[in-house]
N, C-alpha and C positions, 0 to 999 in steps of 0.2 A: 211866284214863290218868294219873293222878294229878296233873292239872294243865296235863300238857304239852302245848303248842303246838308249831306250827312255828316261830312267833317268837321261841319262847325257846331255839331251839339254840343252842349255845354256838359263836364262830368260833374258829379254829386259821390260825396262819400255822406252813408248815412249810419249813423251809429244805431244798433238796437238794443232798447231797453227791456231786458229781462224781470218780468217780478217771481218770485220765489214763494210758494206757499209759505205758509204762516213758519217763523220759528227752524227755516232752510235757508240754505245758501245756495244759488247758482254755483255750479262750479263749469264755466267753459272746457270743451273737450282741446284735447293737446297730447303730446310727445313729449315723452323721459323717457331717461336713461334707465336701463332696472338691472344690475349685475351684468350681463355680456351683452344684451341687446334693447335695441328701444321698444316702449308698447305707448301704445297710440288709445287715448282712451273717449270715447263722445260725452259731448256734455252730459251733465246730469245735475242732480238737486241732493247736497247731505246735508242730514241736522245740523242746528248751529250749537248747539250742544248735545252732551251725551245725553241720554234717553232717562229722565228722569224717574224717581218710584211714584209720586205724584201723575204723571203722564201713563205710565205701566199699569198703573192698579185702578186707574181710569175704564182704561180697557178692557184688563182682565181680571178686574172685579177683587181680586188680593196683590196683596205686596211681599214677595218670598224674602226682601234685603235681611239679609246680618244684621244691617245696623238700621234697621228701620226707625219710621217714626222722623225721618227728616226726607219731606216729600220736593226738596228744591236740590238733594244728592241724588249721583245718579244709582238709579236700580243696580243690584246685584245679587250673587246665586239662582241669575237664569239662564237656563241652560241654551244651547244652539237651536233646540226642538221650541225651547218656549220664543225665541224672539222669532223665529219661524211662524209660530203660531199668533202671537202680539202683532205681525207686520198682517199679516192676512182678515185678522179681525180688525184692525185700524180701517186699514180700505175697504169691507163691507161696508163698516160704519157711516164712514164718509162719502160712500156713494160710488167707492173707487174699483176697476178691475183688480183682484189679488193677484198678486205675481206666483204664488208657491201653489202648487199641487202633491197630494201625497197619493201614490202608486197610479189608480184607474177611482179614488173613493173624491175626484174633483177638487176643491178651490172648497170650500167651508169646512173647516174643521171640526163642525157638529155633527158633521158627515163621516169622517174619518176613526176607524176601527178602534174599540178599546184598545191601549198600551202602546199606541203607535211610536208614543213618546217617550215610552222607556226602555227599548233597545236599543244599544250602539247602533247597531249592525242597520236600522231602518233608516236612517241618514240617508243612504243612496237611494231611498222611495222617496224621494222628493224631490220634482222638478221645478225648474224657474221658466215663467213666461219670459220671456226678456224685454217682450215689446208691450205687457201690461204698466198701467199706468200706477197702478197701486204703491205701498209703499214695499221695503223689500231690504234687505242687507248689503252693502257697497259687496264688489269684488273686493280682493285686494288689492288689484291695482289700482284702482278709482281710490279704496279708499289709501292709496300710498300717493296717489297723485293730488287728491285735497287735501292730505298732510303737508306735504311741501310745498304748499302754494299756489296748487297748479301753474299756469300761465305765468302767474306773477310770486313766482321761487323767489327767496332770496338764497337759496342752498345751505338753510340750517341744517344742523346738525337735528335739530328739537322741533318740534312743529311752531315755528313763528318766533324763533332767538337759537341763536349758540348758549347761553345761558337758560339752563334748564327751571334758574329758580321762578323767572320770568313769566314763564307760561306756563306750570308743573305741579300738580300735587306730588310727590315722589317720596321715597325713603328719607330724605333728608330736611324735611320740610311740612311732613303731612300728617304728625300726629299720632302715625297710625292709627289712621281713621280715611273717609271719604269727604268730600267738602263739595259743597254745593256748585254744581256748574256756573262754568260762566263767570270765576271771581278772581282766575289768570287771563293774562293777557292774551288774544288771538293771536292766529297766523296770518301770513297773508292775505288770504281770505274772507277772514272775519268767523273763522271756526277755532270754536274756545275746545279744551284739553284732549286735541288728540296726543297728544302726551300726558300720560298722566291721569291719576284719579283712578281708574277701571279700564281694564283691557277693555276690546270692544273686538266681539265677534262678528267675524266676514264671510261673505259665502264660501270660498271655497274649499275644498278636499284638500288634505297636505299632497306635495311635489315639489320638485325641481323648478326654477324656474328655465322655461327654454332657450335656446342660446339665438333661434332665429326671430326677425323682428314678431312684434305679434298687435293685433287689432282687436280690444276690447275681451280679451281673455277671462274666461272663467273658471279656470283651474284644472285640477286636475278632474279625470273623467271616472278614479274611483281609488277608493284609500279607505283608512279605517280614521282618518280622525278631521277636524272641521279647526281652518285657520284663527286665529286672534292677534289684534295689534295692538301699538300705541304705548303700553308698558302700565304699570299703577302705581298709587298709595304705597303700597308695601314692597316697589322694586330700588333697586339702584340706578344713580340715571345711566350706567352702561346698558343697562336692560331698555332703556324707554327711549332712543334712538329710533328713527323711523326707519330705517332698515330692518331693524329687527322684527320677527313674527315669533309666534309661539302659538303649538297645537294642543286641542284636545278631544277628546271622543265627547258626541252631540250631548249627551247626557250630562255633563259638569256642570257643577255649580258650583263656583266661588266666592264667595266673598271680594276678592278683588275684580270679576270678573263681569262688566254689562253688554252693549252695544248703543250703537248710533242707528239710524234707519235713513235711508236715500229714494228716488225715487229718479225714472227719466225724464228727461228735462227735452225741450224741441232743442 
């Protein structure tokens, strides 16, 4: 054996490289702080920018924006039910399992009842696979944990500076108007305007957050209205702080108002 031991194996640290579907970021899973307790969130994959009308009306065939007609701003005036329905027809498209289901009517939304998407109240007929591969809407913690950096925080106040003008389309700086993603500065991660430019709707039900630790949380388990983050174009930058959330019932549509799309990640 010529000497050798088990104690004399030799160690190896070996780094692994991540690739990221087209137009995504890796975000490594980790632990933050969230108001009284920590949440622990597993890797996953979010847009590197917000979800353009260009990208949306690709999909679903029109472009609902206010201020349409500029296909490199991101989308807006879709409601909860519609990026619900845009994440589920993206991953047929691509070959991908869909993560949303609506009541017992499956995963294809050509399947799914007249008007499904025009009551409040049918929010809660929609489930998430959690372990489909498809694309789908961050939680709020995921998406508050790839706001600040994840792993590699620097503890801004803003997603990627204490200085909002930095990385931010905002009230003081935006024209009132939208502006094409991607033309502020990233966060640590390399994800352009989660502050800023268009709210961005998250899966979850409004709530509390809870005070004991928590593991990949998906909100609450029933409510009348559906989270959003990040702040926009038409807020103050008290408003576009990454702490802050704001709710609406599935059905809104604003004007300041898009989302991002995510996906899990090994």
């Amino acid at each position: 054996m010529n000497g050798w031991t088990p104690s004399s194996r030799a160690s190896a640290t070996y780094a692994i490289n991540i690739t990221p579907p087209d137009q995504m970021v890796y975000v490594s899973g980790g632990t933050f702080h969230n108001g009284t307790s920590n949440v622990t969130v597993s890797s996953f994959y979010i847009g590197k920018y917000e979800l353009t009308q260009a990208e949306y009306a690709a999909v679903m065939g029109t472009n609902p924006s206010f201020l349409a007609g500029n296909p490199n701003h991101p989308v807006e005036q879709v409601s909860w039910f519609n990026a619900i329905e845009y994440c589920n027809r993206r991953s047929i498209m691509e070959g991908l399992t869909p993560c949303y289901s609506y009541d017992t009517y499956g995963s294809n939304p050509d399947s799914w009842p007249s008007g499904w998407n025009s009551n409040d109240e049918n929010h809660t007929n929609i489930s998430c696979d959690w372990t489909a591969n498809g694309y789908r809407l961050p939680t709020e913690m995921e998406w508050m944990f790839a706001a600040k950096g994840g792993n590699q925080s620097q503890g801004y106040t803003y997603s990627g500076s204490n200085n909002i003008g930095d990385v931010a389309w905002y009230s003081g700086n935006s024209g009132s108007t939208t502006h094409a993603v991607g033309t502020k500065a990233p966060n640590e991660l390399g994800i352009y305007d989660m502050t800023g430019n268009v709210w961005e709707w998250c899966w979850d039900i409004d709530g509390y957050y809870p005070d004991d630790a928590q593991t990949d949380p998906h909100g609450a388990s029933s409510g009348s209205f559906r989270m959003s983050r990040g702040g926009s174009w038409s807020d103050y930058a008290y408003v576009c702080v990454i702490s802050d959330r704001s709710m609406n019932e599935a059905t809104d549509e604003y004007v300041n108002l898009g989302f991002r799309v995510c996906r899990n990640a090994p």
